[in-house]
Every structure is written in structure tokens, then in C-alpha cells.
C-alpha positions in Angstrom: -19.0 6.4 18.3 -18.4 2.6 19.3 -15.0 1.9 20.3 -14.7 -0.7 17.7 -15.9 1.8 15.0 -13.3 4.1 16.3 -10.5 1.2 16.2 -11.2 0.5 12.8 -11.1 3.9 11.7 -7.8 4.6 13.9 -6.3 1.2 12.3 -6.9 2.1 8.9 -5.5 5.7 9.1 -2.5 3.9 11.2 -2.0 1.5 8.1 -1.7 4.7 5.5 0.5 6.4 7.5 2.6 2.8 8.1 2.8 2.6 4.2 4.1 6.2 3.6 6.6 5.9 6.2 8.0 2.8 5.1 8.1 4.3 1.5 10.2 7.3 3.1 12.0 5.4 5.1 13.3 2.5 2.7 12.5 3.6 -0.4 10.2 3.0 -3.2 12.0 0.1 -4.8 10.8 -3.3 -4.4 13.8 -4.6 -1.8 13.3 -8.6 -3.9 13.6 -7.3 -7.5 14.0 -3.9 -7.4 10.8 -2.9 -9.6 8.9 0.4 -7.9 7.0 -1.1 -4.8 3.3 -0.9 -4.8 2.9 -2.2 -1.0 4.3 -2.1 2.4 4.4 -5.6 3.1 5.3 -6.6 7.1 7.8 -9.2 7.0 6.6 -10.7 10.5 2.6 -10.6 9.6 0.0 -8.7 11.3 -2.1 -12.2 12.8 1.6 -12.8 14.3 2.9 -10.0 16.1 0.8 -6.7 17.1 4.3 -5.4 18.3 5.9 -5.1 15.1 2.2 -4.5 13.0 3.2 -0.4 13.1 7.2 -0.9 13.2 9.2 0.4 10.3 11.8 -1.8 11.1 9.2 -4.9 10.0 8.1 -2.7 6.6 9.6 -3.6 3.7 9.1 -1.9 0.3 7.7 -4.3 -2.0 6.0 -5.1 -5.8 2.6 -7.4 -6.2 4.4 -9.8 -8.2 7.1 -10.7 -4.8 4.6 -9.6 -2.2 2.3 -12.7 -4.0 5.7 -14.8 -4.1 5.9 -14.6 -0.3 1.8 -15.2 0.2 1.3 -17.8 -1.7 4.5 -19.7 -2.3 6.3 -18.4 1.1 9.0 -18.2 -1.5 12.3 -18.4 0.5 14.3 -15.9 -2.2 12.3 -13.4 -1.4 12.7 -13.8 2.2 16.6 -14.4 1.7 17.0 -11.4 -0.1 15.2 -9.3 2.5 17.6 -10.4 5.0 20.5 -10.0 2.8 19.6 -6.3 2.6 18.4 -5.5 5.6 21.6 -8.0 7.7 21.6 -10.2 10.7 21.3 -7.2 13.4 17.8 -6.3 11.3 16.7 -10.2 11.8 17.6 -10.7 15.4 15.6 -7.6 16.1 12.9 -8.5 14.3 12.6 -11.8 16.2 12.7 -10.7 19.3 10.6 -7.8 18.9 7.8 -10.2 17.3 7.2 -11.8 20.8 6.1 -8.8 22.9 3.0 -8.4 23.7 0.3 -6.0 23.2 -3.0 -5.0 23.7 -4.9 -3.3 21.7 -7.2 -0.6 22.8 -7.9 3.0 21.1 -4.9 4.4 22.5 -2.9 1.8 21.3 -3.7 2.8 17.9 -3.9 6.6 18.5 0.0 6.6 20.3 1.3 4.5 17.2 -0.9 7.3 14.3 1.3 10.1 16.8 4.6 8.0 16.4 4.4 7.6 13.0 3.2 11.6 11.8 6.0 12.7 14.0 8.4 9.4 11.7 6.8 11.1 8.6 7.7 15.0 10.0 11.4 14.5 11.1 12.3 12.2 7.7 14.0 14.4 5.9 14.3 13.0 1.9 17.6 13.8 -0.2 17.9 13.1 -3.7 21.2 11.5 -3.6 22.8 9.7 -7.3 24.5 6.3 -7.2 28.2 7.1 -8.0 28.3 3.9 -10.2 24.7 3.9 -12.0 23.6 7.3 -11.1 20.5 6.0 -9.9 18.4 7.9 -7.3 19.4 6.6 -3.7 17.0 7.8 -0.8 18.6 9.1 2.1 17.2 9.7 5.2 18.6 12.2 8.0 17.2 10.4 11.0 19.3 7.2 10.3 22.5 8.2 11.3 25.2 6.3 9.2 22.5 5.6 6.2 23.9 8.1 3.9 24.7 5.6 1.3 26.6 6.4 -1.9 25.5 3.7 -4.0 22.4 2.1 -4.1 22.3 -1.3 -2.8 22.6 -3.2 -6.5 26.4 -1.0 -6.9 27.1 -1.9 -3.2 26.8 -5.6 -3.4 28.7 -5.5 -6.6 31.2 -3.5 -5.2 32.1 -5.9 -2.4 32.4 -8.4 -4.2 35.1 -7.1 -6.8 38.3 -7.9 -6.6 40.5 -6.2 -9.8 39.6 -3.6 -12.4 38.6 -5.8 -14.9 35.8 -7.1 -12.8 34.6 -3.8 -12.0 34.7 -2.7 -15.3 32.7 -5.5 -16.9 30.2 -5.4 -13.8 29.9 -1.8 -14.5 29.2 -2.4 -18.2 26.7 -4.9 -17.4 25.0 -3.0 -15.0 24.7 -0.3 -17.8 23.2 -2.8 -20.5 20.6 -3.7 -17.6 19.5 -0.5 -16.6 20.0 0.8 -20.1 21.3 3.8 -18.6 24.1 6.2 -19.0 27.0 5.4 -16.3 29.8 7.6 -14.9 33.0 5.2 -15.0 34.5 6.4 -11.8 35.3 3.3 -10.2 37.9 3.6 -7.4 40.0 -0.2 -7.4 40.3 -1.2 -3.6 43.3 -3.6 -2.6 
């Protein structure tokens, strides 16, 4: 076989596997809108950094409707809202991960297929419930500090209440937009 046959066929098995891991490791949740993700879209594209093309770090979970939104109309919500999730730390590493080089050759693509089976192998997923919505949070054992125990919609919300009357009618409305049963458990910080 010709090497570029066999880097093809390497990069497109590379690809599936970079798409199931970033579904195992992020979710399946569309990190824009929150509608189930269809795609693995890299935040720092392919054509600009090799070094990041097979990072999970550079995955993100996403629907066709915001993936288009960021293609066609480099929309900058999206791209805001993927920071807001992911934080500063997750930018900053991004960015300077995006400059290293890297060639690519067959083993290239055949250490990054053994990387990301052995990713796929040691994620190990939870079922976890949101405490507020009771929505399905997934947690993964190889992230130390990641067990979350509300999914990133209750977590935002929760920061920003400030009495039990906001949490209460952020809770309601949270139940009217997911039109879904809620445990009222909401612990009041001060």
C-alpha cells in the first residue's frame, strides 16, 4: 500500500475515533444550544493547527444548525459561549497548543489512533442526574474534579442567584423549558 493510501485510511479511522471520544468525553449536548450534537467540531480548525487536529481539548460537542453558525457566519455567540463553558485556562491552552508544529507521517497518525483507543478504554461513563433539573450529566473518571452535580445550564444559574426567590422562579422556569419534572431541593447560599 502507498503511504498516502495508508494516511488516508489512518486519518479517517483517527477522525472516528476523535468524534467518539469527544462525545465521551464532553458529552452529547451541543455546548452553543444544548440540542444533541451531531458533530465533533474542532474549535481551532484542522488547515490551522495539526497539533490540536486529534486533541480532545480542541473537540467540542456540537449540532449542524451552530456548527453552520460558526462556518459560515464565524458567529461570535457561538464562539463566546464555548469559552464561557469551557473558561480562560481551556482558551490559553488552546492557543498555545495551536502553534506547535507537526509533521505528518504514518506514525503520526498511527500514535494519535493508539492515544485515542486507550482515551476511549480508560473513560469510564456515569449516569449522573442534575440535582436541580434531573437531567442526565456525563461524568468522566479520568478528569479528576469533573464530577459535576448539575449540568452546566443549573450551574450557571446557580452562580448567579442571589435569594430564594430567584432560585425558585429560575427553577420554575427551567421546568416550563425543559417541560420536565424538577426536584425543588435548592440549597440558598449567603
Amino acid at each position: 500500500m502507498k503511504t498516502q493510501d495508508k494516511k488516508k485510511k489512518l486519518r479517517a479511522r483517527a477522525d472516528k475515533l476523535f468524534t467518539l471520544a469527544v462525545f465521551k468525553k464532553w458529552g452529547r449536548n451541543c455546548e452553543v444550544c444544548g440540542k444533541p450534537a451531531v458533530t465533533a467540531h474542532h474549535y481551532i480548525p484542522k488547515s490551522l493547527s495539526q497539533s490540536l487536529r486529534y486533541d480532545l481539548e480542541n473537540g467540542v460537542p456540537i449540532c449542524n444548525y451552530c456548527h453552520m453558525s460558526i462556518h459560515t457566519k464565524n458567529d461570535p455567540g457561538c464562539i463566546e459561549k464555548i469559552i464561557s463553558h469551557r473558561g480562560r485556562n481551556w482558551a490559553e491552552y488552546i492557543e498555545k497548543m495551536r502553534r506547535k508544529e507537526v509533521k505528518i507521517t504514518v506514525k503520526y497518525y498511527e500514535d494519535n489512533i493508539k492515544r485515542l483507543e486507550e482515551c476511549l478504554k480508560t473513560m469510564r461513563k456515569e449516569a449522573k442526574r442534575c440535582k436541580i433539573c434531573n437531567k442526565k450529566i456525563e461524568v468522566q473518571e479520568w478528569k479528576e474534579g469533573d464530577e459535576r452535580e448539575l449540568c452546566f445550564t443549573c450551574k450557571h444559574i446557580e452562580d448567579q442567584v442571589r435569594t430564594i426567590e430567584e432560585g425558585i422562579n429560575l427553577i420554575l422556569l427551567i421546568a416550563i423549558k425543559t417541560k420536565r419534572q424538577i426536584k425543588l431541593s435548592w440549597k440558598y447560599k449567603k
